[in-house]
NUTORVEX-829270 format. One record per residue: residue number from 0; residue in one letter; x, y, z of N, C-alpha, C in turn. Coordinates in steps of 0.02 Angstrom, whole numbers, plus 50000, padded with zeros to 5 digits. Last residue first. Example, Ala and Ser with C-alpha at 12.3 -4.5 7.8 and 13.67 -1.06 7.14 Angstrom:
REC/num/residuo/npx/npy/npz/capx/capy/capz/cpx/cpy/cpz
REC/1/S/50642/49888/50354/50684/49947/50357/50645/50002/50394
REC/0/A/50660/49716/50390/50615/49775/50390/50660/49835/50390
END
This chain:
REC/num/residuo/npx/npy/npz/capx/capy/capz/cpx/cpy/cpz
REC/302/X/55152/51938/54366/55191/51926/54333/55251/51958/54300
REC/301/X/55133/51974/54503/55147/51911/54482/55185/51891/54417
REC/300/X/55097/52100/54487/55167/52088/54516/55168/52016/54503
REC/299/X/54992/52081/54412/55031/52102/54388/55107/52072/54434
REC/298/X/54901/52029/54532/54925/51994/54464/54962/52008/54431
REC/297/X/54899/52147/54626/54934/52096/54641/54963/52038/54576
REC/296/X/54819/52230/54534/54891/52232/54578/54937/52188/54589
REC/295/X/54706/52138/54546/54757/52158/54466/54823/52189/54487
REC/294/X/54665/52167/54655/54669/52093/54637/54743/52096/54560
REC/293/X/54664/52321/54694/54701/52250/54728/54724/52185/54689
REC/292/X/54552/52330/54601/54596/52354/54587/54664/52320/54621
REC/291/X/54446/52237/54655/54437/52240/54600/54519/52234/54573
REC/290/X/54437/52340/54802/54456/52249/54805/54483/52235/54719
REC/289/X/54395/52435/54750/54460/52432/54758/54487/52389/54767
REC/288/X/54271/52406/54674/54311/52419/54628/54371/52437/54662
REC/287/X/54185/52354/54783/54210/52313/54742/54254/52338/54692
REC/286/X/54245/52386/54969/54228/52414/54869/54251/52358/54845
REC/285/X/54332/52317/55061/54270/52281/55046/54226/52316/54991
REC/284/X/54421/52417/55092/54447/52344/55059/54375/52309/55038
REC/283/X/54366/52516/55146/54386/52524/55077/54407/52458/55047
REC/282/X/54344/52477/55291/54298/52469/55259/54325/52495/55188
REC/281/X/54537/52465/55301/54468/52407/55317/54418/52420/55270
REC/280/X/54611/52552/55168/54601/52538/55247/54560/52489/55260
REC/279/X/54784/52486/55100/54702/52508/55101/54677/52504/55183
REC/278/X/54906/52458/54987/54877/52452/55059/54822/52491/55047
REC/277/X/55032/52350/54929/54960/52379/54922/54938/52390/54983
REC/276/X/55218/52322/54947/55128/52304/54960/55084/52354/54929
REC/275/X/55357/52250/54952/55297/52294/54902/55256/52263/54928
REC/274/X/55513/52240/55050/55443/52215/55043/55389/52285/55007
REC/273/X/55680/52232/54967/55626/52258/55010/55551/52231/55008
REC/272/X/55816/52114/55011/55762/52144/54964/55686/52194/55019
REC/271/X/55971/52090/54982/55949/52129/55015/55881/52126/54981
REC/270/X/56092/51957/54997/56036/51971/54946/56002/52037/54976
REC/269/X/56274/51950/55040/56193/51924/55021/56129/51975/55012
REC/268/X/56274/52032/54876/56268/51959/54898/56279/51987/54974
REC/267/X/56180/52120/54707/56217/52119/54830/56186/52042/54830
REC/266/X/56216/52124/54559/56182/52088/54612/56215/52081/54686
REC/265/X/56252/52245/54472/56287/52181/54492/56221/52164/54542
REC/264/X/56217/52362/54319/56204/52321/54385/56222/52246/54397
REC/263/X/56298/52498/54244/56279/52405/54265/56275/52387/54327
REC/262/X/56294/52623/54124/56300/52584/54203/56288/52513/54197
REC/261/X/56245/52679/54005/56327/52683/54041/56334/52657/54106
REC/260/X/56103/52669/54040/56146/52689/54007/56201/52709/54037
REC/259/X/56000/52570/54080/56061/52602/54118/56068/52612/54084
REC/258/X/55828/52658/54084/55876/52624/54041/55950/52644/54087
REC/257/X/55705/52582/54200/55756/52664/54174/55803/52608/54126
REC/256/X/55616/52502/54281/55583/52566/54250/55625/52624/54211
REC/255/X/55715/52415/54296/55652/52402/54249/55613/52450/54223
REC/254/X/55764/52479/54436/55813/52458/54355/55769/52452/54273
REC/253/X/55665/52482/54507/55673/52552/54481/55734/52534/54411
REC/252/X/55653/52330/54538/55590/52379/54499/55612/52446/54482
REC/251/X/55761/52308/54595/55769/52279/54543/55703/52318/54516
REC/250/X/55814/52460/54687/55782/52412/54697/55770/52366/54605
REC/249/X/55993/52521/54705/55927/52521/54683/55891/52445/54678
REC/248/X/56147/52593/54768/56101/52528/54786/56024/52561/54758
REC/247/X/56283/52651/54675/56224/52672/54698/56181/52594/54724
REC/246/X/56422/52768/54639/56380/52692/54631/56327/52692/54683
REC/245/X/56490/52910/54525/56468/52850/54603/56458/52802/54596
REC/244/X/56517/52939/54420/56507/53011/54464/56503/52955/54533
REC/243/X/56507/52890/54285/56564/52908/54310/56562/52933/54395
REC/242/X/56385/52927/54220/56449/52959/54196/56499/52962/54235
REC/241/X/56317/52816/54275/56331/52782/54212/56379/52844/54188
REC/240/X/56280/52887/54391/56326/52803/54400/56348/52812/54348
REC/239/X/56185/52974/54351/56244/53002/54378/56300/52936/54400
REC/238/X/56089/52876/54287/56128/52932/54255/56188/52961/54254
REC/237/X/56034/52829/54383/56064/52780/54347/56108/52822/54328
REC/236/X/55990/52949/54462/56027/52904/54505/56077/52854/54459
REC/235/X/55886/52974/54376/55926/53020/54393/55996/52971/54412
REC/234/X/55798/52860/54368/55838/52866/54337/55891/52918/54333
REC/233/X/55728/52904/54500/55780/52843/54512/55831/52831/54422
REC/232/X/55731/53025/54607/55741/53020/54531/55781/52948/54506
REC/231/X/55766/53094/54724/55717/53053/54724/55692/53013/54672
REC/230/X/55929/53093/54770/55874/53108/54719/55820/53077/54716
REC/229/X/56104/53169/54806/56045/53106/54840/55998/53133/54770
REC/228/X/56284/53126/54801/56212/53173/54781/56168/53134/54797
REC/227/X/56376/53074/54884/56385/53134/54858/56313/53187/54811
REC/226/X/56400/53004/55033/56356/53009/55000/56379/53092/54968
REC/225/X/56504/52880/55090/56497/52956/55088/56471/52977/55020
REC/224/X/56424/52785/55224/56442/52770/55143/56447/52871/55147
REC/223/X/56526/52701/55343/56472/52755/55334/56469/52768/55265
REC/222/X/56537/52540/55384/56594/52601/55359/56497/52636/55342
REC/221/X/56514/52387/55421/56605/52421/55447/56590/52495/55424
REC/220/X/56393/52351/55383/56462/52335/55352/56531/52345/55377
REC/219/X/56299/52425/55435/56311/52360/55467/56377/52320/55443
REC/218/X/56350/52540/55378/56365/52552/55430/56361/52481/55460
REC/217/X/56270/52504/55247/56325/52489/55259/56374/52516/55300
REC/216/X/56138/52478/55307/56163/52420/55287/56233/52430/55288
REC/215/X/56113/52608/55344/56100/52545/55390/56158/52505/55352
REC/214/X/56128/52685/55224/56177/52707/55269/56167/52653/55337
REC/213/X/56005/52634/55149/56089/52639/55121/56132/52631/55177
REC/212/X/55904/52667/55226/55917/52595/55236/56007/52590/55206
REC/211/X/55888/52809/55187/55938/52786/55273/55949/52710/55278
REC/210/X/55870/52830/55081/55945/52832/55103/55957/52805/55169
REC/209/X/55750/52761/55051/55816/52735/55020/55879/52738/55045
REC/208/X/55684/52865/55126/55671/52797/55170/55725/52760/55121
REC/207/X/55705/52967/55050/55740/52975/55097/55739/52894/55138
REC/206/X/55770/52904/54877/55748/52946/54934/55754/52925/54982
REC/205/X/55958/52879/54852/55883/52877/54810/55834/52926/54861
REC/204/X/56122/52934/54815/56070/52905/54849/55988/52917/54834
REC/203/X/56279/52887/54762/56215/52920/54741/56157/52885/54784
REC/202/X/56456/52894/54798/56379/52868/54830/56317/52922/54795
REC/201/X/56635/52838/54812/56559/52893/54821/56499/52876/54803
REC/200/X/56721/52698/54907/56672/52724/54839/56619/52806/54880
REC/199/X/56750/52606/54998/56780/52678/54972/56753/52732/54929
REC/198/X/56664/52529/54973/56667/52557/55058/56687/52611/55027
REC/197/X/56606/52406/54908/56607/52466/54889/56629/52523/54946
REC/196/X/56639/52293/55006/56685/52302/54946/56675/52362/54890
REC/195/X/56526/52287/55078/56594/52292/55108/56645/52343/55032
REC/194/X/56408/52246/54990/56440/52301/54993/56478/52333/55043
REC/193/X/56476/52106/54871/56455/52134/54928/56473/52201/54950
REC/192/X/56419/52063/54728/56456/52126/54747/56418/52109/54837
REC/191/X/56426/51950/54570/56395/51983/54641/56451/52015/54667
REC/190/X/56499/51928/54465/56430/51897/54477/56403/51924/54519
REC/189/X/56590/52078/54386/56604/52021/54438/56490/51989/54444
REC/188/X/56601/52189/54290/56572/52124/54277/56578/52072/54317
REC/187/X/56600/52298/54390/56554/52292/54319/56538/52218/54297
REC/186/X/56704/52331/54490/56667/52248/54490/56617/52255/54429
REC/185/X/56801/52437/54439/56832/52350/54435/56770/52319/54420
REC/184/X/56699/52512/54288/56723/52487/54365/56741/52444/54367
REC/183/X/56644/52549/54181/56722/52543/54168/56754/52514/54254
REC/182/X/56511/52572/54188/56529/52518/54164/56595/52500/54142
REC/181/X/56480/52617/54376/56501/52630/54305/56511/52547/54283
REC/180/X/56343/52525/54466/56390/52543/54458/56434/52556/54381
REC/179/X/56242/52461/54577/56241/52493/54500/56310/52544/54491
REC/178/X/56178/52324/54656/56226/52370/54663/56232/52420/54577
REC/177/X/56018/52282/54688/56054/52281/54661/56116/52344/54671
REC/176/X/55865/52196/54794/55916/52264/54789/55981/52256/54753
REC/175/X/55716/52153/54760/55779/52134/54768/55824/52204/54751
REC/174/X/55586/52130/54836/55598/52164/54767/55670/52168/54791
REC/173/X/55449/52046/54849/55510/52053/54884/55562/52088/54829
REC/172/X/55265/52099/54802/55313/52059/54793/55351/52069/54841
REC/171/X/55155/52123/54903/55153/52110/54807/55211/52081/54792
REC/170/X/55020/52084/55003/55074/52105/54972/55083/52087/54910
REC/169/X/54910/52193/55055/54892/52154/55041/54975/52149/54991
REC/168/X/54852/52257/55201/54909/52249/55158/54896/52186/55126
REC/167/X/54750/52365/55291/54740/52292/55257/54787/52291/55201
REC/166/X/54820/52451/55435/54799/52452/55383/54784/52372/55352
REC/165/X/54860/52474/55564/54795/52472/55558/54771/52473/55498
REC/164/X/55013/52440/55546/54965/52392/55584/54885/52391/55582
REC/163/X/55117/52509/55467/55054/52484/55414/54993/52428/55470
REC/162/X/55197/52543/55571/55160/52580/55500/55106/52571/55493
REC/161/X/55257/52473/55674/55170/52480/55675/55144/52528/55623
REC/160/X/55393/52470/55593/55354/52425/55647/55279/52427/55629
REC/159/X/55430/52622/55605/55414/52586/55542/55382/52507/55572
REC/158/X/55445/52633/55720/55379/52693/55711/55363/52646/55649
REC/157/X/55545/52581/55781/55487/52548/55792/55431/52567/55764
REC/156/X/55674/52521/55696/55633/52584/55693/55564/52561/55699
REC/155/X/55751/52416/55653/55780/52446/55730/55752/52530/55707
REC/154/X/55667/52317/55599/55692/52289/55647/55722/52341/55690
REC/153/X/55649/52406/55465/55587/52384/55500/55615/52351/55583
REC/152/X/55772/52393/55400/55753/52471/55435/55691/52449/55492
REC/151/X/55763/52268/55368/55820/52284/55415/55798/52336/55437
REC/150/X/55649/52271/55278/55655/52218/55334/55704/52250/55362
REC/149/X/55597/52414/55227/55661/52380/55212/55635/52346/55280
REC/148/X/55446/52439/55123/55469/52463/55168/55529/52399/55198
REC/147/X/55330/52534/55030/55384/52488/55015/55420/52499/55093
REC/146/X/55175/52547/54897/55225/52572/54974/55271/52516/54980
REC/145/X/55029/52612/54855/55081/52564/54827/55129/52593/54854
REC/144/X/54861/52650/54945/54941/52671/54930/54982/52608/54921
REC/143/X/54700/52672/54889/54749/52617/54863/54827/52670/54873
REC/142/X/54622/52796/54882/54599/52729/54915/54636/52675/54916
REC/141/X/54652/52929/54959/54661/52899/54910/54633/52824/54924
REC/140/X/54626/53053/55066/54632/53069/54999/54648/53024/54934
REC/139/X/54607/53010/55189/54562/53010/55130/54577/53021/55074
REC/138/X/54737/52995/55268/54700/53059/55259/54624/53053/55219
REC/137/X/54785/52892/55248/54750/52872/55306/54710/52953/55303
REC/136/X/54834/52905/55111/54788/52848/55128/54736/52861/55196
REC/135/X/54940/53005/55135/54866/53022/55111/54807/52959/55098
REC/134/X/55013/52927/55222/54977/52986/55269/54919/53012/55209
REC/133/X/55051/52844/55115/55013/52823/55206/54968/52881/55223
REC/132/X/55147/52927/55066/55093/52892/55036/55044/52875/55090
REC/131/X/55238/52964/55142/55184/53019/55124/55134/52976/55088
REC/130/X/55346/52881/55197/55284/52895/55226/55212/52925/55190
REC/129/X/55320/52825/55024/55314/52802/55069/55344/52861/55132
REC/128/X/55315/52954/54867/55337/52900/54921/55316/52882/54996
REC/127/X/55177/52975/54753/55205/52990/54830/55241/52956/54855
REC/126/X/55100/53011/54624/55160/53005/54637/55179/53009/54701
REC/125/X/54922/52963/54570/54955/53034/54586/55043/52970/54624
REC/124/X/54817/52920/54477/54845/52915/54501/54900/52964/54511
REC/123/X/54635/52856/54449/54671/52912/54457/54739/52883/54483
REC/122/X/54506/52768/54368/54577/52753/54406/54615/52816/54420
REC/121/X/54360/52700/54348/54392/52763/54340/54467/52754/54419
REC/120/X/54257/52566/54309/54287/52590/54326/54340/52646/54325
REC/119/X/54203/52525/54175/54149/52575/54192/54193/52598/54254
REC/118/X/54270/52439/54113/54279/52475/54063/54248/52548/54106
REC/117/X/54342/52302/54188/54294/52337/54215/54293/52402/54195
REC/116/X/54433/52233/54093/54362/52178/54141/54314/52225/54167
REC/115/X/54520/52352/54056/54462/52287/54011/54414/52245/54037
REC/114/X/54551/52395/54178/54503/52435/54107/54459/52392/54064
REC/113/X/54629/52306/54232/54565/52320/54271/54528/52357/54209
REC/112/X/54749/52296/54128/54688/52247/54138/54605/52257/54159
REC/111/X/54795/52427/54147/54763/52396/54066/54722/52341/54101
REC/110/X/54836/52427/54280/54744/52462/54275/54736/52453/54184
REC/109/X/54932/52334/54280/54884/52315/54319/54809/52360/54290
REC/108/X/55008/52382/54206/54997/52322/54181/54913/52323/54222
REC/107/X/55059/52500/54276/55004/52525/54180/54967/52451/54191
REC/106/X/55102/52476/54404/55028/52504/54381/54976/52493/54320
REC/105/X/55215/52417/54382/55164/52374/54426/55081/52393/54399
REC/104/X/55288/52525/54313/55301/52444/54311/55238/52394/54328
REC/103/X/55298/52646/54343/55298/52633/54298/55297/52568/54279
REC/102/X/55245/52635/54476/55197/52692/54439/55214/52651/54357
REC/101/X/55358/52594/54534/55300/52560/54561/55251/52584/54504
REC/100/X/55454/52698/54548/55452/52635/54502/55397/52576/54504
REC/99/X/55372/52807/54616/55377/52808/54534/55388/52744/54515
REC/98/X/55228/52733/54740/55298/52771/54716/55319/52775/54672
REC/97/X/55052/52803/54703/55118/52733/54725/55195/52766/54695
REC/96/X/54886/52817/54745/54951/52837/54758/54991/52791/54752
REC/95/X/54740/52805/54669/54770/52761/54684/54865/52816/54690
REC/94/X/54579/52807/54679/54628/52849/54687/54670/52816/54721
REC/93/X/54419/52739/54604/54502/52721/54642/54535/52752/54629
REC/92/X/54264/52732/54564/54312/52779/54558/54359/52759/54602
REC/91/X/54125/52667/54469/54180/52659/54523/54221/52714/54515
REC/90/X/54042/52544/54377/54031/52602/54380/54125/52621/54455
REC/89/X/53989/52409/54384/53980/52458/54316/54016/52519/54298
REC/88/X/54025/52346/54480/54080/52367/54437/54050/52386/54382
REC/87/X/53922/52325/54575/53926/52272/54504/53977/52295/54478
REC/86/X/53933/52422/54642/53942/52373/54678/53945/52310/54622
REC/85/X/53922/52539/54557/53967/52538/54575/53970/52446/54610
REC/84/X/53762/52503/54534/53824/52519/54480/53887/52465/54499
REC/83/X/53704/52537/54652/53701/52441/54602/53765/52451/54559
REC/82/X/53728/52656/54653/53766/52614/54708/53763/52524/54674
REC/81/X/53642/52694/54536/53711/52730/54537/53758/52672/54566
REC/80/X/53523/52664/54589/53543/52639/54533/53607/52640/54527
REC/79/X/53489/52739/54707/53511/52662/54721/53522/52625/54644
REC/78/X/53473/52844/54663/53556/52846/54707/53546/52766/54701
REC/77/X/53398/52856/54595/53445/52844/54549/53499/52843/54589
REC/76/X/53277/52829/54672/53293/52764/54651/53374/52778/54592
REC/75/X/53295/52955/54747/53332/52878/54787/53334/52812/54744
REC/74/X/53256/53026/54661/53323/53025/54678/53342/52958/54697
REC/73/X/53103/52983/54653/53150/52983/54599/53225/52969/54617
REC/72/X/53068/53015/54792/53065/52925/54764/53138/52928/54686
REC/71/X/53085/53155/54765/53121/53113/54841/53142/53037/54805
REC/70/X/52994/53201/54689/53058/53220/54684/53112/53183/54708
REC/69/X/52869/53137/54722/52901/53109/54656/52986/53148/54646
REC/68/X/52850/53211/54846/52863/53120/54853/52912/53116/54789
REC/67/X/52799/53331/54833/52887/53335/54857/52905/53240/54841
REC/66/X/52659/53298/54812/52705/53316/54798/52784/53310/54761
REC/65/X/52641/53215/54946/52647/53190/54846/52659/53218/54823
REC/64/X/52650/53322/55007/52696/53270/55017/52692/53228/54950
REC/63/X/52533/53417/54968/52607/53440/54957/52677/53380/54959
REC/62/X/52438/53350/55003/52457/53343/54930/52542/53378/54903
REC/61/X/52440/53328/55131/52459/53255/55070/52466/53282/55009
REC/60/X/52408/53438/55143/52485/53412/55197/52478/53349/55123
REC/59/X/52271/53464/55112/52323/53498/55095/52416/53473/55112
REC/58/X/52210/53279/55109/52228/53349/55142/52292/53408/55097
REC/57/X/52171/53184/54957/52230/53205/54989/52206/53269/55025
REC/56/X/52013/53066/54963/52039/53124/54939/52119/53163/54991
REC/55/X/51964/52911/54931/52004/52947/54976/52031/53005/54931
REC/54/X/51801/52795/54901/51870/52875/54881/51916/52893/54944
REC/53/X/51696/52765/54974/51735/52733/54933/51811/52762/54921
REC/52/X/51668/52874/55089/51642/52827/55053/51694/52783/55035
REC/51/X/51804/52964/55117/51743/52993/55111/51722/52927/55056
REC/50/X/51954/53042/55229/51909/52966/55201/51817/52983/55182
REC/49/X/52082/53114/55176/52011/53110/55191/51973/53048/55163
REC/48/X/52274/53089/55224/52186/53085/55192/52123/53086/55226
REC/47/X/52335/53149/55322/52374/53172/55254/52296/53148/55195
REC/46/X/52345/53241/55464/52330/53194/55416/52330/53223/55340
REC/45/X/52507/53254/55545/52434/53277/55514/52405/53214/55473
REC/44/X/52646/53191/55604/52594/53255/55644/52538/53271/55632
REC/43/X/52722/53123/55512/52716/53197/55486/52664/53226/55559
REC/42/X/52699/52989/55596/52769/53043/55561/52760/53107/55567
REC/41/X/52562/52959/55575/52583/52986/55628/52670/53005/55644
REC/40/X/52560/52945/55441/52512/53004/55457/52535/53023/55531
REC/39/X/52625/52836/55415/52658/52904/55373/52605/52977/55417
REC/38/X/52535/52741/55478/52607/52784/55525/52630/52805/55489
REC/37/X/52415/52759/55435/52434/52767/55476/52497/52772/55493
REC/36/X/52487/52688/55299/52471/52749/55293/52430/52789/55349
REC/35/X/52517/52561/55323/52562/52599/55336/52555/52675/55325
REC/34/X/52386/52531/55360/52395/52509/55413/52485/52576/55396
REC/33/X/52320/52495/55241/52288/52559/55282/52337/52561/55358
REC/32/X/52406/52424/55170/52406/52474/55139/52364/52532/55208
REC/31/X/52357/52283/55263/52438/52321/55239/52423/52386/55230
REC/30/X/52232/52289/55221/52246/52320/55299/52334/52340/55297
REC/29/X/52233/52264/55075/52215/52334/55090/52218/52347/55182
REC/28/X/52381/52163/55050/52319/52180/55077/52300/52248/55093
REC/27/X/52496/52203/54869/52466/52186/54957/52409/52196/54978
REC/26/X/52510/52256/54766/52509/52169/54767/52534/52160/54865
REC/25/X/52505/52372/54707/52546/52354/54746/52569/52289/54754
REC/24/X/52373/52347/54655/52436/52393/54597/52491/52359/54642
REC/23/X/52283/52324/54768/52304/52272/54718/52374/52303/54651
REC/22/X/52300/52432/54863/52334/52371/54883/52340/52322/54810
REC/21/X/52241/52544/54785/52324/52531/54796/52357/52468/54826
REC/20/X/52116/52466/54808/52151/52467/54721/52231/52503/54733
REC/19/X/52126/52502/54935/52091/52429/54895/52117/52425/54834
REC/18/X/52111/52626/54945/52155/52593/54983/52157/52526/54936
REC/17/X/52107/52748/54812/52063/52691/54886/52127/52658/54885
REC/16/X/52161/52817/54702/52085/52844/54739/52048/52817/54779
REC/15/X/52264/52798/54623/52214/52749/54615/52144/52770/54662
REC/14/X/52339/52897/54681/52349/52886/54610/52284/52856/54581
REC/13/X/52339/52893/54821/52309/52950/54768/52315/52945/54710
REC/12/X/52400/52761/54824/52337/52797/54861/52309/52861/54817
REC/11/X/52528/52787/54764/52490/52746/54750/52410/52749/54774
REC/10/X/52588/52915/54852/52578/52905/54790/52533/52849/54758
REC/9/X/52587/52807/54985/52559/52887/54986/52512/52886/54897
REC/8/X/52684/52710/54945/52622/52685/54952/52555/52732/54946
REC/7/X/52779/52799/54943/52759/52746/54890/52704/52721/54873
REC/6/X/52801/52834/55075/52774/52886/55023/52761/52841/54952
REC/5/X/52817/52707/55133/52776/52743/55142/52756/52796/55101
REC/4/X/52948/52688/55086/52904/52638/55070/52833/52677/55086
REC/3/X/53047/52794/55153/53007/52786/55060/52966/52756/55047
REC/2/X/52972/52869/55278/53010/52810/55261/52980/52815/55173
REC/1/X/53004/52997/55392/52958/52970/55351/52997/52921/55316
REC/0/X/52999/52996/55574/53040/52996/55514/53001/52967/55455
END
């Protein structure tokens, strides 16, 4: 296998016309220098110089390899310029998936920051809920999924259990679940709502890992909720509360990301909240521009 250091040395040899004056350009001993230009010679199968007096003249095989050398040395020193880049954050690319209220709340804050500390980093981001976010994490197709998943659903669905086991989560917040309801409803203005006390009520539901925690919780209540439109549209959801049409359980981040208009949110006693994370796989956690991107993730949700 031929090695760069060796064609380095190749080039330097024929540049300077002896071993002796490539060892001093180099700033090594001329048995260094004759010693690795033996085993570039027993790589390739031929010899690559003629030794004559003082001089060394290139075989046809050496000159084609000095050659092809300045094409080879070149690249590798701009792949290893490129990789200094990226590993200094000069440079980077993070494809980042996360669910909408996550997109509109957690994200802008987080990649305005990462832009300003790291101007040479490049952020993409595409819209997926949780499973599907995962599955294009664990597919390649992204390096950062923003994902959410209910403590109660997590306790009697084992598949949700070992989701995230081979992944590096790194969490973000507990995001609290609110009741939303017209603003002409009895409880509109009561302090808290348990949702026993919406039993009778019709029902707007969010997506699908939204609806079935809906129909957990208030089946753990006594009663099946009768769901009249579902949507993956979390201001959709405010929309159809605020004319009248249902009431609805949303996470306190999708309230932040929509105006109620014509609705209000009460606060579920007791408290329901889901867990936000970041996730990534092992060797992607150790980029410096997704570690980078993580960190501001997480700062944001902080604040």
């Amino acid at each position: 296998m031929i090695e760069a250091r060796h064609l380095r040395v190749l080039r330097t040899v024929a540049g300077t016309g002896s071993f002796s004056a490539a060892a001093r350009e180099l700033g090594c001993t001329q048995p260094a220098v004759s010693q690795q230009m033996k085993a570039l010679e027993q790589s390739v199968g031929t010899p690559l110089l003629v030794r004559g007096g003082r001089e060394m003249r290139l075989t046809q095989a050496g000159e084609a390899l000095v050659r092809h050398a300045a094409g080879i040395l070149a690249g590798l020193t701009a792949a290893e310029e490129e990789v200094a880049a990226i590993a200094g954050l000069r440079a980077g690319r993070v494809r980042l998936v996360s669910f909408p209220s996550g997109s509109s709340t957690l994200v802008p804050t987080a990649l305005a920051a990462l832009r300003a500390a790291h101007p040479g980093t490049r952020v993409s981001l595409v819209e997926a809920e949780p499973p599907r976010s995962i599955e294009l994490l664990r597919a390649g197709d992204c390096e950062i999924a923003l994902a959410f998943r209910y403590p109660e659903v997590r306790g009697s669905d084992p598949s949700a259990e070992a989701e995230w086991d081979d992944l590096v989560v790194r969490p973000l917040l507990a995001d609290r679940l609110v009741s939303v309801v017209p603003e002409e409803h009895r409880l509109a203005k009561a302090a808290s709502v348990g949702i026993a006390e919406l039993a009778g009520e019709p029902w707007i539901a969010g997506c699908p890992r939204c609806r079935r925690h809906l129909v957990e919780i208030c089946e753990s209540a006594g009663f099946t909720p009768r769901i009249d439109f579902a949507t993956d549209d979390s201001p959709a959801v405010i929309g159809l509360v605020g004319a009248g049409l249902g009431v609805a359980v949303l996470p306190e981040l999708a309230l932040e990301a929509a105006r109620a208009k014509g609705a209000r949110a009460v606060p579920l006693e007791p408290a329901v909240r889901r867990e936000v994370v970041a996730l990534t796989l092992p060797d992607l956690a150790r980029v410096p521009a997704v570690a980078a991107t993580l960190d501001e993730l997480e700062r944001a949700a902080l604040r």
